[in-house]
C-alpha positions as CSV (number, residue, x, y, z in Angstrom):
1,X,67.0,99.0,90.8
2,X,69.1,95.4,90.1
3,X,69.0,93.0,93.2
4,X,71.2,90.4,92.9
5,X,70.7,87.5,95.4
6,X,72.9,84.6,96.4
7,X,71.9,81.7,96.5
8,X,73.6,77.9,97.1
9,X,72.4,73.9,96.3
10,X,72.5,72.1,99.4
11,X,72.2,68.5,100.4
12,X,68.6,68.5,101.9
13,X,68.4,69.6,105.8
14,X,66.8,66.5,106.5
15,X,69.0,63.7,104.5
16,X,71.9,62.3,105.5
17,X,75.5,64.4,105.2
18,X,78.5,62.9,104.4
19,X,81.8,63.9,103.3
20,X,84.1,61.8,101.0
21,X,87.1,60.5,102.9
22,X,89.1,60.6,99.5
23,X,88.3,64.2,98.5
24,X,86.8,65.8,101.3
25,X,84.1,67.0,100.1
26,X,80.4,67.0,100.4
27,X,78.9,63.7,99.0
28,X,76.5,65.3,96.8
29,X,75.1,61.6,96.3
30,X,74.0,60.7,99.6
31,X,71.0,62.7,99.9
32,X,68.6,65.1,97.7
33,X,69.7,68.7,96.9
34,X,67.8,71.4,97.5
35,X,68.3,75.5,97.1
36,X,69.4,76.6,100.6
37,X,66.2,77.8,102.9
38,X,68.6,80.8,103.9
39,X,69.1,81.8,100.5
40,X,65.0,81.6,99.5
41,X,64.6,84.1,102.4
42,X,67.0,86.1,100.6
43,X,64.8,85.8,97.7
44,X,62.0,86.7,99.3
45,X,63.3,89.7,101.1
46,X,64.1,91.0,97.0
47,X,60.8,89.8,95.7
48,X,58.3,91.6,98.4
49,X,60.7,95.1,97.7
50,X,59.8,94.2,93.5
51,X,56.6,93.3,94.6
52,X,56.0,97.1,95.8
53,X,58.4,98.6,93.1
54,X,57.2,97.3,89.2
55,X,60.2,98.7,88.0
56,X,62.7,96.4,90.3
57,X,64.5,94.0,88.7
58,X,65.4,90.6,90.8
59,X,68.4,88.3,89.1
60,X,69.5,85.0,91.4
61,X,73.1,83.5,90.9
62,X,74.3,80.9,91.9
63,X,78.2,79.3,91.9
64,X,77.4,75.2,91.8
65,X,78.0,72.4,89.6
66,X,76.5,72.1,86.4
67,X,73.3,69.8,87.6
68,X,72.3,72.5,89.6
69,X,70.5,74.1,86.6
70,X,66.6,73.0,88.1
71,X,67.5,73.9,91.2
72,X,68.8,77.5,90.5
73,X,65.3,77.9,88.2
74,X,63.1,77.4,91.7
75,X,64.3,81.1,92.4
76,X,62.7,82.2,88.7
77,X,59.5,80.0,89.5
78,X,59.2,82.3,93.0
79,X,59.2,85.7,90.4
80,X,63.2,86.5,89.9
81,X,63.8,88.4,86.7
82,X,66.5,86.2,85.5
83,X,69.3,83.7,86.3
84,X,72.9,83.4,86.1
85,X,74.4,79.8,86.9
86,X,78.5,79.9,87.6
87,X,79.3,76.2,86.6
88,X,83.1,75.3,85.7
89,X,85.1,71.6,86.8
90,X,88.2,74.6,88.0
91,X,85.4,75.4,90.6
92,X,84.9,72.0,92.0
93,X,86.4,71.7,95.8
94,X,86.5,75.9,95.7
95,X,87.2,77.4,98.8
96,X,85.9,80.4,100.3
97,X,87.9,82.9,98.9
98,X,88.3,81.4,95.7
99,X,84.2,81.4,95.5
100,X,83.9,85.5,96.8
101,X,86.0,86.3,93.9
102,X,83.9,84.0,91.5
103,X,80.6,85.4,93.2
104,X,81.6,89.2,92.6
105,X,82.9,89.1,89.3
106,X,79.7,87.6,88.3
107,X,77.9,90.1,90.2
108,X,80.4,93.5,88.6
109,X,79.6,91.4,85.4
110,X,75.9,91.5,85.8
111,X,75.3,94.9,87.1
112,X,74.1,95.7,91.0
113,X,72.4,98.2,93.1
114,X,72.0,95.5,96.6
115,X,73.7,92.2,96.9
116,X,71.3,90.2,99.3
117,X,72.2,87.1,100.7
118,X,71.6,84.8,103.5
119,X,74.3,85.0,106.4
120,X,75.0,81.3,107.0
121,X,74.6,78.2,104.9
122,X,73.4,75.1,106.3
123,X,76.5,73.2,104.8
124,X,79.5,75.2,105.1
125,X,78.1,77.5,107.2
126,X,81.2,79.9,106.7
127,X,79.5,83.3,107.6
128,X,82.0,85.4,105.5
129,X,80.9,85.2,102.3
130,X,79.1,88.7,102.1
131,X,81.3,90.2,103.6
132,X,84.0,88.6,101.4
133,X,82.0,89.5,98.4
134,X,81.6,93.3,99.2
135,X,85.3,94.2,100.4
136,X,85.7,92.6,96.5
137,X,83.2,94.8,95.1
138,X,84.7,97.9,97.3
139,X,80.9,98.3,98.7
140,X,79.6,98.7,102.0
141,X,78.5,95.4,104.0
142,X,75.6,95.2,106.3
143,X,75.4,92.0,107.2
144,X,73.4,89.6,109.7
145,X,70.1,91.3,109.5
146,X,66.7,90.6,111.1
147,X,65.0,93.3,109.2
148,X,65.8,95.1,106.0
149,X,64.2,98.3,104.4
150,X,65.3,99.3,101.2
151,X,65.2,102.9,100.3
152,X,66.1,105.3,97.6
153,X,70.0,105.2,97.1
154,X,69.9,103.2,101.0
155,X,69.4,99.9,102.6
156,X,68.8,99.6,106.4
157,X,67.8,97.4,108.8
158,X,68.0,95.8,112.4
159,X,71.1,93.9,113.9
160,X,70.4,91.9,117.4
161,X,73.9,91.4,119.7
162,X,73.9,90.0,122.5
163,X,73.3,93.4,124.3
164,X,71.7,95.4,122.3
165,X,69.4,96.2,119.0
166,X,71.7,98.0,116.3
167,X,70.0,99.9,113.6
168,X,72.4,100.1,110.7
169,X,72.4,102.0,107.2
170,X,74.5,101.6,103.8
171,X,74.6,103.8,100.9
172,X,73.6,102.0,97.5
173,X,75.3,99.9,95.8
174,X,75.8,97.4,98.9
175,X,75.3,93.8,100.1
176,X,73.4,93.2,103.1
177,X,73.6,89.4,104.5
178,X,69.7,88.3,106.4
179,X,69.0,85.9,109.0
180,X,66.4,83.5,109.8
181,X,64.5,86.2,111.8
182,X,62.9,87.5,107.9
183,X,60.1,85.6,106.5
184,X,59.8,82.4,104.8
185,X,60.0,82.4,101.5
186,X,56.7,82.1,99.3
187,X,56.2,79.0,97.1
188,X,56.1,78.7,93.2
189,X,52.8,79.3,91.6
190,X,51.6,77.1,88.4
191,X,51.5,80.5,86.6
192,X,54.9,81.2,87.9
193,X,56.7,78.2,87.2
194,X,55.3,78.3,83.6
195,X,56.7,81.9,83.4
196,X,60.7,80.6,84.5
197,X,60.8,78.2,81.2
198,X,61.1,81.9,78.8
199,X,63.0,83.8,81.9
200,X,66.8,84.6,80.7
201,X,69.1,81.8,82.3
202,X,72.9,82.4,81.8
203,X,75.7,80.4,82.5
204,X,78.9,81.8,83.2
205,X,82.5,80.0,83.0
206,X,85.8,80.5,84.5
207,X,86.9,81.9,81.3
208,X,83.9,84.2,81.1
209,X,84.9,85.9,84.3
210,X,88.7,86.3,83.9
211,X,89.1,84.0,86.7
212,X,92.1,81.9,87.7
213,X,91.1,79.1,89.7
214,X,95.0,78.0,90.2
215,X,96.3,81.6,90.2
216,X,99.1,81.1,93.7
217,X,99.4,84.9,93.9
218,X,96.7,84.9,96.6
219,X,96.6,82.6,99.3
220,X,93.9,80.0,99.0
221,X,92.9,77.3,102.1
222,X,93.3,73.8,101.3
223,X,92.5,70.5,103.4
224,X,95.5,68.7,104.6
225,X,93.9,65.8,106.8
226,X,90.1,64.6,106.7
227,X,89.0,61.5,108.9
228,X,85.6,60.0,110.6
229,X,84.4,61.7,113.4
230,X,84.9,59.4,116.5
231,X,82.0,57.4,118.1
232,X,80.6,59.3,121.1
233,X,81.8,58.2,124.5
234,X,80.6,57.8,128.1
235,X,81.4,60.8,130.2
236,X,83.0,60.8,133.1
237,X,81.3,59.5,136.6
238,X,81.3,60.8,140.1
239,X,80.0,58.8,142.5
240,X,79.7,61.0,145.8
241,X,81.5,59.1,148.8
242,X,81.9,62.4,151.0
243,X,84.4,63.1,148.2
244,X,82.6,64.1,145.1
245,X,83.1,68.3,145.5
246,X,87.0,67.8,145.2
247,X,86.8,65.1,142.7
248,X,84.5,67.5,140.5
249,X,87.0,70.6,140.8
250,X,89.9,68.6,139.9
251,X,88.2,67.3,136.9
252,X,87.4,70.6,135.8
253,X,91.1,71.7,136.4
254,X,92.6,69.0,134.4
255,X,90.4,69.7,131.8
256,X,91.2,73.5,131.7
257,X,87.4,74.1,132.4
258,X,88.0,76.2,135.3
């Protein structure tokens, strides 16, 4: 069985996140980057099933800019197979449909049984990606799951709404998305991080994957206005004089609250 998992370079959790006013995007220079905590659960999820099945192979791809090579080879130090790094300047600002269709050509390119990937990033934090990704590859989606069993020729696992607890099961090939809910992911090994310098590392381009990154005949998102978020304000005071009840409800009727 191939796994492939997705993974993404943030800016670190804990640093400071900025956007550039001129470009509008993230300000990859105002804090440290580090491979998305989402996407090492991901990793994790694939490693513990190769962990149990010798014969599994684990490859971790990435779509980010071209510095992102070190970061990308923290997923071979935890025990993936091999790498494949999508790096290309057409890619720089890509939106989120523009990145599906990088993300699954790379994956039809590579071979797949199970996409796994996390179900939010901490930057973007789109959501749709997986499922992007899989109406691409014309494959089932199971997406924001606390659990995950992988089978032979299925994947399965447990979806919490606000309700109720869904069990839900896809036919392989597939891509599942995993919350926070799965374990953390385990930490690189001297003997594994020795083992990632001879692990296969390939970089893709544009041009590799057939890709047009200005092709119009698809619609792609772009950012029309970017500005500063405002400085919080003081909220509005009610001081009760005998009054305070009506002054409350009109508030919340001006303000389409109620």
């Amino acid at each position: 069985m191939k796994i492939v998992v997705l993974v993404k370079e943030v800016p670190d959790t804990y640093g400071d996140r900025k956007l550039s006013l001129e470009t509008g995007l993230a300000d990859r220079g105002a804090s440290e980057t580090v491979l998305d905590e989402i996407g090492e659960r991901a990793l994790e999820v694939a490693l513990a099933h190769a962990d149990r099945h010798p014969d599994a192979e684990v490859v971790v791809m990435s779509m980010s800019p071209e510095g992102s090579a070190a970061i990308i080879r923290r997923g071979l130090q935890m025990g993936a197979t091999s790498a494949v790094h999508i790096a290309d300047e057409g890619l720089v600002g890509a939106d989120l449909g523009l990145t599906a269709e990088v993300l699954a050509a790379a994956v039809q390119r590579t071979g797949f049984d199970l996409v796994i990937a996390g179900n939010l990033s901490t930057d973007g934090s789109g959501g749709v990606l997986p499922s992007m990704v899989a109406e691409l590859l014309d494959v089932p989606a199971a997406t924001s799951l606390n659990t995950v069993e992988i089978g032979d020729g299925e994947v399965s696992g447990e979806r919490a709404s606000d309700g109720a607890t869904m069990r839900v099961t896809a036919e392989l090939p597939a891509v599942v998305s995993i919350t926070e809910r799965l374990p953390d992911a385990r930490f690189p090994n001297f003997k594994g991080i020795m083992a990632a310098k001879k692990k296969p590392f390939e970089t893709l381009t544009l041009a590799d994957l057939a890709v047009e990154p200005e092709d119009h005949s698809a619609s792609r998102s772009i950012v029309i206005g970017l500005s500063e978020k405002p400085p919080r304000s003081g909220g509005v005071k009610i001081v009760d004089e005998g009054d305070a009840g009506g002054r409350l409800a009109d508030f919340l009727i001006q303000n389409r609250l109620a």
